[in-house]
C-alpha positions in Angstrom: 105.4 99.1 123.5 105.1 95.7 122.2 101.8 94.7 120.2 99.8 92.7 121.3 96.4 91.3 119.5 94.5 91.5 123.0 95.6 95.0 123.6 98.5 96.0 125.5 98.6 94.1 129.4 99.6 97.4 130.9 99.2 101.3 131.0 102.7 102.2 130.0 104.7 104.7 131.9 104.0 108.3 130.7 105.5 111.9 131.4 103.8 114.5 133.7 102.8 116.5 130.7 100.9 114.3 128.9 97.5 115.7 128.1 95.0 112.3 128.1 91.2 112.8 126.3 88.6 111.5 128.9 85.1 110.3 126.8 82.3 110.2 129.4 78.8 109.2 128.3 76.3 111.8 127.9 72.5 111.8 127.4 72.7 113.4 123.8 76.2 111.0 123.1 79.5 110.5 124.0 81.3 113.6 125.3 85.3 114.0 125.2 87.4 116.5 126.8 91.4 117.1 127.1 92.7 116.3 130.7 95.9 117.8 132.0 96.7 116.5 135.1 96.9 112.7 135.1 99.2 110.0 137.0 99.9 106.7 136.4 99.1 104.7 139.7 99.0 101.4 138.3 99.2 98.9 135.4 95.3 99.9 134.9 95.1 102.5 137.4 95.1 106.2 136.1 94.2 109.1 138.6 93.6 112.5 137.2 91.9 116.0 138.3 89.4 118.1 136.9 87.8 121.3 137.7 84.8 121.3 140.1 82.8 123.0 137.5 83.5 120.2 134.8 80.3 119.0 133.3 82.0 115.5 133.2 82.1 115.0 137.0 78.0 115.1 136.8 78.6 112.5 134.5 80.4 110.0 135.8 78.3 110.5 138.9 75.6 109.1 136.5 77.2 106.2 134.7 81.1 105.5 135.4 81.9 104.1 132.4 84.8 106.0 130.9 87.4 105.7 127.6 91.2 107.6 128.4 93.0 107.8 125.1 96.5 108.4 125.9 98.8 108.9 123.1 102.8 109.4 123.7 106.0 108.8 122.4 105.7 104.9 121.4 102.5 104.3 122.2 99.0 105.5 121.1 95.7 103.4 123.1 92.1 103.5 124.7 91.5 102.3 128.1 88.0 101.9 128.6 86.6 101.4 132.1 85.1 103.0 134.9 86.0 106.6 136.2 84.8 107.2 140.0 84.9 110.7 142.0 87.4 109.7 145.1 88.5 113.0 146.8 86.2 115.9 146.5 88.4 118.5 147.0 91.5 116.6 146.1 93.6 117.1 149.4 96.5 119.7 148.3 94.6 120.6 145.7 91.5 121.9 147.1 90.4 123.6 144.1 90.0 120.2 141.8 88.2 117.1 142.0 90.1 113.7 142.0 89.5 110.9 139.9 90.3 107.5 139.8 90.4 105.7 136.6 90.4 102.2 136.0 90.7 100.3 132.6 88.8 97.0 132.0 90.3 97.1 128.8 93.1 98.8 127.0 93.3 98.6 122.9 96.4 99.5 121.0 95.5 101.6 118.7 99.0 101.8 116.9 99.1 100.1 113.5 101.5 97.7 112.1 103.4 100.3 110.0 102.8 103.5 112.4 105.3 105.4 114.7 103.7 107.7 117.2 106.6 110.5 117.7 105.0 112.6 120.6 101.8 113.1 122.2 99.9 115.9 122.9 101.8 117.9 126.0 100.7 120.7 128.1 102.5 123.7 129.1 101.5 127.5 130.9 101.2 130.7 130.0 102.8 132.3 133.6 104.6 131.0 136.4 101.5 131.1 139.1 99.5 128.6 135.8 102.6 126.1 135.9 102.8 126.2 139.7 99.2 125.4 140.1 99.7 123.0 138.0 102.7 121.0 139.5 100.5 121.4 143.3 97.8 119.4 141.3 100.2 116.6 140.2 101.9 116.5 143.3 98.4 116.2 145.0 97.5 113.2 142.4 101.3 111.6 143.4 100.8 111.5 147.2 96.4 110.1 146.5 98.4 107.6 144.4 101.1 106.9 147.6 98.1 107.0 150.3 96.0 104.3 148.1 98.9 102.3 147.5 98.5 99.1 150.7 
């Protein structure tokens, strides 16, 4: 990814097993939590899914306004915007919550002399974890394909 002073124009492509870190503002201070399942959809447009239980669903609910850092291969940032619940159960996916992110702003947090190697990546203990998991991002996919006019 090129630098850019005014942050980076885009969200840049990223692989299925990126794990992002969603900060949500609580009434005690910021909150931050790992996310597993997240999907490009856009140049600012993330979707991703979290557990119904998630204390971060209530919230959003309360005040959308959101950071994603994503950190990958090339590329380390914060996208900070708004976060809204959009499909409660996420069709496919009954047993998670989708969520559409959207950056107002996205800072490049990569320095002048750093190299980001990898990001953080996901995997499964057992097959029925890593199947689960591939139903939610193939859930996330076709929200993305349905939204898209």
């Amino acid at each position: 990814m090129d630098r850019h002073p005014e942050g980076p124009p885009a969200l840049p492509p990223f692989p299925h097993d990126l794990v992002a870190v969603l900060a949500t503002v609580a009434a005690d201070g910021p909150s931050a939590i790992p996310v597993s399942a997240v999907h490009r959809a856009g140049d600012r447009v993330v979707l991703f899914a979290l557990a119904h239980h998630r204390g971060s669903l209530g919230r959003l609910r309360g005040d959308p306004r959101a950071a994603l850092t994503l950190v990958g291969t090339g590329f380390a940032l914060v996208a900070r915007g708004e976060a809204v619940v959009i499909a409660e159960p996420l069709p496919g996916a009954d047993f998670v919550t989708g969520v559409r992110f959207t950056a107002h702003t996205i800072s490049d947090a990569i320095g002048l002399t750093t190299l980001v190697h990898g990001g953080i990546t996901w995997g499964w203990k057992d097959a029925a974890s890593a199947r689960r998991h591939r139903q939610v991002l193939a859930a996330l996919r076709d929200l993305a394909r349905d939204a898209t006019p």
